[in-house]
Structure formats: C-alpha cells, structure tokens
C-alpha positions as CSV (number, residue, x, y, z in Angstrom):
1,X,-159.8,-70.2,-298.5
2,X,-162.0,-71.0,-301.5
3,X,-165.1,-70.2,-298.7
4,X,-163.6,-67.5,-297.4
5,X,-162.8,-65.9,-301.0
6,X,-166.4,-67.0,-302.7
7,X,-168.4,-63.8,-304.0
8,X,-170.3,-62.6,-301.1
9,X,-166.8,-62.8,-298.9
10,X,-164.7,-61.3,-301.5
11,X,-164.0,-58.2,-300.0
12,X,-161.7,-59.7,-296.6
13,X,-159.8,-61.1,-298.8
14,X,-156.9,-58.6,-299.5
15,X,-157.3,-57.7,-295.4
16,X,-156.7,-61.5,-294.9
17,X,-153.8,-61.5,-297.4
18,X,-152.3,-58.0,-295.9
19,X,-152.4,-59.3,-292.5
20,X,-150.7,-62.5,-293.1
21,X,-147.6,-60.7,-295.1
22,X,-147.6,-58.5,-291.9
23,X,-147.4,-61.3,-290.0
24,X,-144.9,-63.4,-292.0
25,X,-142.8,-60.2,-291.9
26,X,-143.0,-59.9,-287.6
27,X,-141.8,-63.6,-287.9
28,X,-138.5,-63.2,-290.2
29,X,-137.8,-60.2,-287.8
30,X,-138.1,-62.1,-284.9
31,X,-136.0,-65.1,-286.3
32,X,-133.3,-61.9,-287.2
33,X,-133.0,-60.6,-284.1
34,X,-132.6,-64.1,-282.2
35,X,-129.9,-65.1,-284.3
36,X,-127.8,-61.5,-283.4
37,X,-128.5,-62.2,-280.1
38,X,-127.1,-65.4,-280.0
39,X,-124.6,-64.2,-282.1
40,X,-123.8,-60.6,-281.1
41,X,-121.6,-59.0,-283.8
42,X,-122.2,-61.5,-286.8
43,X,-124.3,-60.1,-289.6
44,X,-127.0,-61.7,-290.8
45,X,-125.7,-63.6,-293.6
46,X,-128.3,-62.2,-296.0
47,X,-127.1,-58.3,-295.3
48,X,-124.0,-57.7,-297.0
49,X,-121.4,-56.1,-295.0
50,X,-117.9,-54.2,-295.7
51,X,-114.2,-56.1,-295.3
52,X,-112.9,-54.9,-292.2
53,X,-110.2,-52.4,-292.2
54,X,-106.8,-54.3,-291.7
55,X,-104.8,-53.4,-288.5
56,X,-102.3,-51.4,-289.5
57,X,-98.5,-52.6,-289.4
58,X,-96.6,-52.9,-286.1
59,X,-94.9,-49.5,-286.4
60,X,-98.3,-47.7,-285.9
61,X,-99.1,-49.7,-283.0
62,X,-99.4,-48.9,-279.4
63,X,-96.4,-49.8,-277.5
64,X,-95.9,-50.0,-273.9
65,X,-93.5,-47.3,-272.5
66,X,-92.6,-49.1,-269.3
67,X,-92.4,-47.7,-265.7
68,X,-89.6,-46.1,-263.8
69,X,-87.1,-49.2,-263.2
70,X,-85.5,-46.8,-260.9
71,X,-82.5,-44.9,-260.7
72,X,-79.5,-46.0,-259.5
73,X,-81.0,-49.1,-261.1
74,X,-80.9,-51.3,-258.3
75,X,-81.6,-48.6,-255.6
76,X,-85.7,-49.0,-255.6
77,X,-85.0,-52.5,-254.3
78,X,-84.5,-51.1,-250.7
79,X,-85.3,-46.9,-250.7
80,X,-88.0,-45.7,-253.3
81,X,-91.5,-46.7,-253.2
82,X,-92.4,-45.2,-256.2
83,X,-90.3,-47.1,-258.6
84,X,-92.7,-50.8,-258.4
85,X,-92.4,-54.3,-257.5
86,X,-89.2,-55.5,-256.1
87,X,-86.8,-57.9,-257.7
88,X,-84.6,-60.0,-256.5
89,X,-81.1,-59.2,-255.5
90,X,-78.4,-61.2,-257.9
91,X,-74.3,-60.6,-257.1
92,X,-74.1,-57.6,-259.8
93,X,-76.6,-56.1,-257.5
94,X,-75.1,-56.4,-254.8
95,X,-71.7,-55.0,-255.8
96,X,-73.7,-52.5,-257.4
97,X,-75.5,-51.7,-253.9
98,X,-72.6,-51.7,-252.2
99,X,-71.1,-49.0,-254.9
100,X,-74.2,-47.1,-254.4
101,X,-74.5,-46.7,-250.9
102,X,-73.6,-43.4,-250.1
103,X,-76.2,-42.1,-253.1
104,X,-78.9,-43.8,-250.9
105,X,-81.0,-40.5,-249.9
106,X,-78.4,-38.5,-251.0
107,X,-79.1,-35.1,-252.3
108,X,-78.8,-36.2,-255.8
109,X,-81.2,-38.4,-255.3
110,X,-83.5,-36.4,-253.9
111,X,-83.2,-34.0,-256.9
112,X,-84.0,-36.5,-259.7
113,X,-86.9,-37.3,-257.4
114,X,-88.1,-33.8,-257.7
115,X,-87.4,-33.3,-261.4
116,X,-89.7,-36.4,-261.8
117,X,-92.2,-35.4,-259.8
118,X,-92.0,-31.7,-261.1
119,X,-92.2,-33.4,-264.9
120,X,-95.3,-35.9,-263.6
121,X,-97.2,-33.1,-262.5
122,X,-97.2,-30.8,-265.7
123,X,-97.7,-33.8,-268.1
124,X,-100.5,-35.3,-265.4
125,X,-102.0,-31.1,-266.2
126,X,-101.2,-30.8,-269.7
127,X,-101.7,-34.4,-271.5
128,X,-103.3,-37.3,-269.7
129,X,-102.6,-39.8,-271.7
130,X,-99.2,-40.0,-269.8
131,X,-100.8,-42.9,-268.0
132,X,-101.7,-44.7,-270.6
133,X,-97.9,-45.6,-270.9
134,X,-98.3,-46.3,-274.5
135,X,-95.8,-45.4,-277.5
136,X,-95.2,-45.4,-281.1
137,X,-92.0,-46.4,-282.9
138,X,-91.6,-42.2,-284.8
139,X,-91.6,-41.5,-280.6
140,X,-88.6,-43.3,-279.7
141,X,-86.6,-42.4,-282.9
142,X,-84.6,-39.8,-280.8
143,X,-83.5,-42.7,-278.3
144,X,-80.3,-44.3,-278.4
145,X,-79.7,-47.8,-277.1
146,X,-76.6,-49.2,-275.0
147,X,-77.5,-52.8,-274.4
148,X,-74.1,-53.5,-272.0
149,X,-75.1,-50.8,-269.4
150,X,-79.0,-51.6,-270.2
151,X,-79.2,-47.8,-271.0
152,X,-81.9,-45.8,-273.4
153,X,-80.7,-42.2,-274.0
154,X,-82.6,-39.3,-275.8
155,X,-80.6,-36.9,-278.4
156,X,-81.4,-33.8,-277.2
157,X,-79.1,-31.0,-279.4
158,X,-77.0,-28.6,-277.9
159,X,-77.6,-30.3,-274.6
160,X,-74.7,-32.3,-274.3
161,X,-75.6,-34.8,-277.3
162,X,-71.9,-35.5,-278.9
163,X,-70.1,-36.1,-275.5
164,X,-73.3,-38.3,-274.3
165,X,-72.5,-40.4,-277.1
166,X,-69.1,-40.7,-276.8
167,X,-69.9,-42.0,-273.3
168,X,-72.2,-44.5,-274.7
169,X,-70.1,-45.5,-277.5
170,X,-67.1,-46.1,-274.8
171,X,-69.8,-48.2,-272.6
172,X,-70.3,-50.6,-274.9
173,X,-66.6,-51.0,-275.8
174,X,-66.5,-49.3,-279.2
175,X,-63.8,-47.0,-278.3
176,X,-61.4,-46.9,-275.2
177,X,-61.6,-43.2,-274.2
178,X,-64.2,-40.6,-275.2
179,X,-61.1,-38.3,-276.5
180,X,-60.2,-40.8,-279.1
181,X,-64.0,-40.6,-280.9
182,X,-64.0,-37.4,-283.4
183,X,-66.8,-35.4,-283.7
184,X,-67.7,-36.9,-287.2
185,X,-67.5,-40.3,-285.8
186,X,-70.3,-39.7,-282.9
187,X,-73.3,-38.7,-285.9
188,X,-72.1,-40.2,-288.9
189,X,-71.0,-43.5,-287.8
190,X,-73.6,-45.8,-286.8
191,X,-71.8,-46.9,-283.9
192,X,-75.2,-46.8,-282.2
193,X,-78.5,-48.0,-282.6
194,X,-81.3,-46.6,-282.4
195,X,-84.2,-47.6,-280.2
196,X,-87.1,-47.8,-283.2
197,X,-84.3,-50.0,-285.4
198,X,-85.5,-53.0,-282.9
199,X,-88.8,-55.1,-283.1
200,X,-91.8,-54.1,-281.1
201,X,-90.8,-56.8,-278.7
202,X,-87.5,-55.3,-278.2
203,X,-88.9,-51.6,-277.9
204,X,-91.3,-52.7,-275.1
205,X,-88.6,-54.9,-273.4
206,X,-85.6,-52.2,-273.2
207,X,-88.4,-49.5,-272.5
208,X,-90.2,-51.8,-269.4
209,X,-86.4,-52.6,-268.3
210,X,-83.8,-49.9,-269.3
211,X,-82.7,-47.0,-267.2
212,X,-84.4,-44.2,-269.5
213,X,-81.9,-41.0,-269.5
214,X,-83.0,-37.4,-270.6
215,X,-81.0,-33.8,-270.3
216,X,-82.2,-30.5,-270.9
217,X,-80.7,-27.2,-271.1
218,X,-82.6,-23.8,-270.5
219,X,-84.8,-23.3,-273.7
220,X,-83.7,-19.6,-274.8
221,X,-79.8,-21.1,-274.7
222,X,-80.5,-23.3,-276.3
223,X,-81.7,-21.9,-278.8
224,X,-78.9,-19.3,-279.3
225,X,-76.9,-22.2,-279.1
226,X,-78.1,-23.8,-281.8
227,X,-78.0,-20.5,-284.5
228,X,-74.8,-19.6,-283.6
229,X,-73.5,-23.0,-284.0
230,X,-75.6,-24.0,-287.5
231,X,-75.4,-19.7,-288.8
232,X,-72.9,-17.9,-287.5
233,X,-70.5,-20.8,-288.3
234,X,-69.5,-22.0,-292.0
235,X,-72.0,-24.9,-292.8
236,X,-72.5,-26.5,-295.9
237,X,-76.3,-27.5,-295.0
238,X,-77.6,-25.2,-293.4
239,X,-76.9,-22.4,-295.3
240,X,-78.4,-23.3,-298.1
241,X,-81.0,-25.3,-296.8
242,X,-82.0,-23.3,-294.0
243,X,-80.7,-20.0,-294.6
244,X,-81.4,-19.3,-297.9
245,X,-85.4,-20.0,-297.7
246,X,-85.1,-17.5,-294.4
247,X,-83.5,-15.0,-296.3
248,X,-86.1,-15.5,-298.9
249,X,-89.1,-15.2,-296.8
250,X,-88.3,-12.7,-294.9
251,X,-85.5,-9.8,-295.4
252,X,-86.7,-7.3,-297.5
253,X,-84.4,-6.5,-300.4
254,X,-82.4,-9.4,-299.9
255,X,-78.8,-9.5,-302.1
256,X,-78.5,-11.9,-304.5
257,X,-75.4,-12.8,-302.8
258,X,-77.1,-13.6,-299.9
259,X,-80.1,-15.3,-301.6
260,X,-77.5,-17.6,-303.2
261,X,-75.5,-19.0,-299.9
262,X,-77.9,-18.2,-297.7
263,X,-75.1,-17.0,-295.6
264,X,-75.2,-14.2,-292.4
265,X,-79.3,-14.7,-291.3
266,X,-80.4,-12.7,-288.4
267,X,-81.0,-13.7,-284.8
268,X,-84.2,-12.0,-285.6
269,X,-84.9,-13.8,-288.8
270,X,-84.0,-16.7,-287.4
271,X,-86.8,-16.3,-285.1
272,X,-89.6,-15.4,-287.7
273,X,-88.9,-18.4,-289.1
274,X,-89.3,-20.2,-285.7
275,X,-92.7,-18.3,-284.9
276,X,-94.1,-18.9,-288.5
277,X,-97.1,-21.2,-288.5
278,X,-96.0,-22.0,-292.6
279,X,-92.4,-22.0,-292.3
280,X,-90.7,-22.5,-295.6
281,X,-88.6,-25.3,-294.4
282,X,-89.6,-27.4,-291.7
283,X,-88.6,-27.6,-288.1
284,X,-84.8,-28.9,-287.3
285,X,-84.1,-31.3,-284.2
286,X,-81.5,-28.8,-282.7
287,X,-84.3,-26.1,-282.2
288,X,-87.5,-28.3,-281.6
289,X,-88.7,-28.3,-277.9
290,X,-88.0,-31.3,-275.8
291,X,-91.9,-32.4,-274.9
292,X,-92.0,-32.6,-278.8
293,X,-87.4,-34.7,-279.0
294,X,-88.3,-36.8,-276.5
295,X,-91.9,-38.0,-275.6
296,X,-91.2,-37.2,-271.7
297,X,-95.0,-37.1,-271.0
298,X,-95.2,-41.0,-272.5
299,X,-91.7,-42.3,-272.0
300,X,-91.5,-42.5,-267.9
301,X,-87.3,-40.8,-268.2
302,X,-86.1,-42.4,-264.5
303,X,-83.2,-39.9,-264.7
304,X,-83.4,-36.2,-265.8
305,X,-80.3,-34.1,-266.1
306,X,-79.4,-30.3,-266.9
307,X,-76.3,-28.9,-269.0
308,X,-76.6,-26.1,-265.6
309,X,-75.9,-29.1,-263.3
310,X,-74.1,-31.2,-265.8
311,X,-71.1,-32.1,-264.2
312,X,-72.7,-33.3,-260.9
313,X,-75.4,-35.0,-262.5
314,X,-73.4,-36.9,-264.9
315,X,-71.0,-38.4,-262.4
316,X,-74.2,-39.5,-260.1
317,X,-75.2,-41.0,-263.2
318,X,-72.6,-43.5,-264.2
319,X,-71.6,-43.7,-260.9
320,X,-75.2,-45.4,-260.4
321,X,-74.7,-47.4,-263.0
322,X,-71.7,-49.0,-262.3
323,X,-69.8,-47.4,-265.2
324,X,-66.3,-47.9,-265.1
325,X,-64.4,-45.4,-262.8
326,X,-61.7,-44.3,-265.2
327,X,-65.1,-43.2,-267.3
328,X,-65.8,-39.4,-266.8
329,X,-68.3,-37.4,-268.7
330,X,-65.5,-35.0,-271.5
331,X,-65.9,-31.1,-271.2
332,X,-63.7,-31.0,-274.7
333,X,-65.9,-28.6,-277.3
334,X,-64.5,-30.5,-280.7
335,X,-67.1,-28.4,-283.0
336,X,-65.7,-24.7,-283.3
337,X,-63.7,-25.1,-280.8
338,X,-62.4,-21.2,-281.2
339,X,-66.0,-19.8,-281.0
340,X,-66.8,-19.3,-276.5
341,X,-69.8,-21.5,-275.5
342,X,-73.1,-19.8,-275.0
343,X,-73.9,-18.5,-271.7
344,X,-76.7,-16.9,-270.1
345,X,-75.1,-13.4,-270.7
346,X,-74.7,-14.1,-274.6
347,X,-78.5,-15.3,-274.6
348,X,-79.2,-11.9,-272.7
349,X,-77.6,-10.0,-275.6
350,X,-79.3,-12.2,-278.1
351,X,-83.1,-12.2,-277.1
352,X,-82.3,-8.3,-276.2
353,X,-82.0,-7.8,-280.2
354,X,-85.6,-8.6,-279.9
355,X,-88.8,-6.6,-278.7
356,X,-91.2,-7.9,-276.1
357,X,-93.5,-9.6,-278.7
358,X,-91.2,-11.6,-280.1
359,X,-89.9,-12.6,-276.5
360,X,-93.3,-13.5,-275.3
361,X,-94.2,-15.5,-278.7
362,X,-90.4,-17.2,-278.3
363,X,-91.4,-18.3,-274.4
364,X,-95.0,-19.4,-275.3
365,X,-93.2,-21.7,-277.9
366,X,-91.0,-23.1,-275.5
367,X,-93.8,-22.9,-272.8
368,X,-94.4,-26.5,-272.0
369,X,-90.5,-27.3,-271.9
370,X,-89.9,-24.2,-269.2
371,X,-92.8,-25.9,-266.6
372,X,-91.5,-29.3,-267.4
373,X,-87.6,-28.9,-266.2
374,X,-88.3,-26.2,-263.5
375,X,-86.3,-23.2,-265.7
376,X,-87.2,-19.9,-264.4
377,X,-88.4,-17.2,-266.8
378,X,-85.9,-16.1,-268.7
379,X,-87.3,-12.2,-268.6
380,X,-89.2,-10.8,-266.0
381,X,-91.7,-8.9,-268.3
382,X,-92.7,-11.9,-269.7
383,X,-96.0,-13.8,-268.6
C-alpha cells in the first residue's frame, strides 16, 4: 500500500479506497440476504423491528359454523346426500328412525329441502363467504341452546319467539307444560342459555353437531306486528325510549304531552325512523331483518320454518326430533291477548297509510330477507 500510495501513485488511491468500501458493502449484502434466505421471515438482528400485534381474544375469532347435520337428525343416515358423512346407527337412532319413517321423502321434507336450497342460492349470490363456514361469538348471540334435544334455536321476534321458548324450556325439563310458563318467565328468566355464554370449543361443537332451527314470518307483518305490539300497546320502554326520540325527530309541532311519554307514534313515523340512515335511537331486534337476527348466510339452519306454515312445520319438527308426543307447539297469545293478531289484511291497511316511496324504500330494507324465505312481493307496484 505504501507503493501503491507513494507520490507519483497518489492519485489511485481514493479510487482504490472507494472501490474496496463498494466492495465490502456487496459483501455484508450478500451475507444479509443468505441469512433471510435461510431464514425466511426473521429479521436481521441488526434492523430493528415492531412487536407484533397480539391476536386478539377468542371472542373475535373465527369460529367454525358447522354443516347441515341433517334434519330429522338421523334421517341423512339413509335419504339425503347433501347432509355429509354418515354415522353410525346407535339404539336412540334406531327408535328415532323407526319414529321417522313415514317423514322419509315426505312432503315436509321435501319443503325444508327447498327452503334450503332457495336460502343457499341467494346467500351463494349475495355473500360468498357463506362457504367459508366461519362465525363470530356477537353472530350467535340470538341462538338459544337446548342441550337434552341437541337443539340451537334463533330468536326471531314476532315470529313465534315466546311459545318457541316455552317449547324449549319444557324440553329440557324446566317446566311440565308450555301453558304453565308466563310470558315474563320465557325473557326474563334465564331459564335458557345462550349459545355465545359457552367457550369457543362449545360454540364450534353444538354448531358442527346440533340441529340448527330458524322461522321467519313475512317481512311487512312483521313489521306491523312489532309496532302495534311495542306502540299501540302501553309500554313502559318503548315509549319513552323509542317513541319519544321519534316524535322528536320527526312530527312537526309535536305536544309536549307527547314529547314527554312518547306515547301514540305513527305507522308513518315509525317508518321514518326505520328508513333513516342516522336514526336517533338505534335499531331494535323485533324490527331488524333476519339475514342481519340470525347469520343464515354463515350459520348452515338445517330446518327453516314460517309463522304461514307454522302449525305443520312445528309438528314435523319435534316430531323429528323425538320430542315427546304429549309436546305440541301452544297457539295461546299471553301478550295483549284482547288486541286480534296481525294478518295480511291489517298489514294491507297499514303499508296503505303509506305512498309508494315509502313502500319501495320499506321492501328494499327488507330486500334480502324476501329472496331468502321465498315471500312474494307484498305490492305489485313495487320492484
């Protein structure tokens, strides 16, 4: 170097020096890269890197939903290919077969076929992730577990939910008959558990195993239903939860009477508060649309009745279950008992209050629901 860097030479020498740093610096990169190569995903110890995130807790996790186990529960073992692998027959089946027998390709069956294949083919259109079978605890909140009768069943309001649970409450042997079980027994009791109360273990198991049960009622009944029922009726929440931010919002010149109970809203109020993108309170389980209660496009539902069809399609049910026979589905109406049930002639006079906008914005809501379950439209000018 010292011959190199003499006097005459004394001008290579910062090229030599450059060249060699260049060449140092190739070298550490090389020695970088080989070691993530070998190592794929470890950082260089030299580079500092950022804590990873920690996985969030077991209530924001994916859950598996399950497939169909099959409805009657044991009737996939010999008559529906859809339903997956077979499992062995065990005595309880085979009394349970034997009970079944004249179901097997009976019309009933044939129509929860339909309603699931009808229900597979919107959600297979509308939100693919359907086959991803995978859950989160706030989407089985609505479900309600009966461990005897291995049963999962979603609250859907004004669909039949009280006497449901009166039927699941006599199932697993909390009461002897469904007349005995007051009205403020069935919701305020906590004779039944709900399905996100369990670990994610248990969630996946009852899902995977569990005969999954779902009914509907036509959307625009519904509806009425549930504002005559929580309006038109004395009720110490909604009133004045409810009613009096409607009242607020939107009737012009409001009393302060009515400002104060928040008694006697409009159908028609009622439904601006529906439609409005910032309502003042927020959205109420006995008006909020079924894809939204009950997951149906995650949660594979093996049996799918209607409140139109109720009678028929409850005795199939616990008929296929092996329910005990002295257990019928109740007809009793416990909750203002004096007030006639909705039809489809009071929803008529109802959504007739209305013009066609608000119609059309009231079936657009309810959209998804009506192509799910089959319902017709409810008006003809409506599209």
């Amino acid at each position: 170097m010292n011959l190199l860097c003499s006097r005459p030479r004394l001008r290579w020498c910062p090229l030599l020096l450059g060249v060699g740093s260049l060449l140092l610096l190739l070298l550490l990169q090389h020695l970088t890269d080989s070691v993530q190569q070998q190592n794929p995903g470890v950082p260089v110890p030299e580079v500092p890197t950022r804590p990873e995130r920690k996985v969030p807790s077991w209530q924001t996790e994916d859950i598996p939903a399950g497939r169909f186990p099959g409805f009657p529960p044991v009737l996939h073992l010999c008559s529906d290919p859809l339903l997956g692998k077979k499992q062995p027959i065990i005595k309880r089946h085979r009394k349970l077969l034997l009970k079944s027998a004249p179901y097997v390709g009976s019309a009933e069956l044939r129509t929860q076929r339909s309603r699931r294949r009808q229900l597979n083919d919107v959600c297979s259109k509308y939100q693919k992730v359907r086959w991803k079978r995978q859950v989160r605890v706030q989407q089985v909140s609505r479900l309600y577990v009966e461990d005897r009768f291995r049963l999962l069943y979603c609250e859907v309001p004004k669909a039949g939910c009280s006497n449901w649970k009166r039927v699941l409450m006599v199932l697993a042997g909390r009461a002897r008959s469904t007349q005995d079980i007051p009205h403020n027994a069935v919701h305020y009791s906590n004779q039944l558990r709900r399905l996100d109360s369990y670990d994610r273990a248990g969630i996946a198991e009852r899902l995977r195993t569990y005969t999954k049960v779902l009914f509907v009622r036509e959307p625009f009944e519904r509806l009425v239903s549930a504002f005559r029922d929580k309006f038109e009726s004395p009720n110490s929440y909604y009133h004045p939860v409810f009613g009096r931010a409607i009242i607020s919002r939107y009737r012009a010149n409001a009393t302060s009477s009515a400002l104060k109970t928040g008694s006697g809203v409009t159908f028609r109020e009622f439904v601006q508060y529906l439609l409005d993108a910032q309502r003042p309170v927020g959205m109420d389980i006995h008006w909020e649309r079924v894809s939204q209660l009950c997951s149906p496009c995650l949660i594979p539902y093996d049996f799918i009745g209607k409140i139109e069809t109720l009678q028929e399609d409850a005795d199939f049910l616990l008929h296929g279950i092996g329910a005990p026979e002295n257990l019928t589905f109740p007809d009793f109406k416990d909750r203002n008992p004096w007030v006639k049930r909705t039809s489809s002639r009071i929803t008529q006079d109802y959504f007739s209050q209305l013009n066609h906008t608000e119609r059309q914005k009231v079936f657009e809501f309810y959209y998804r629901d009506y192509l799910m379950f089959s319902y017709p439209k409810p008006f003809s000018d409506l599209h």
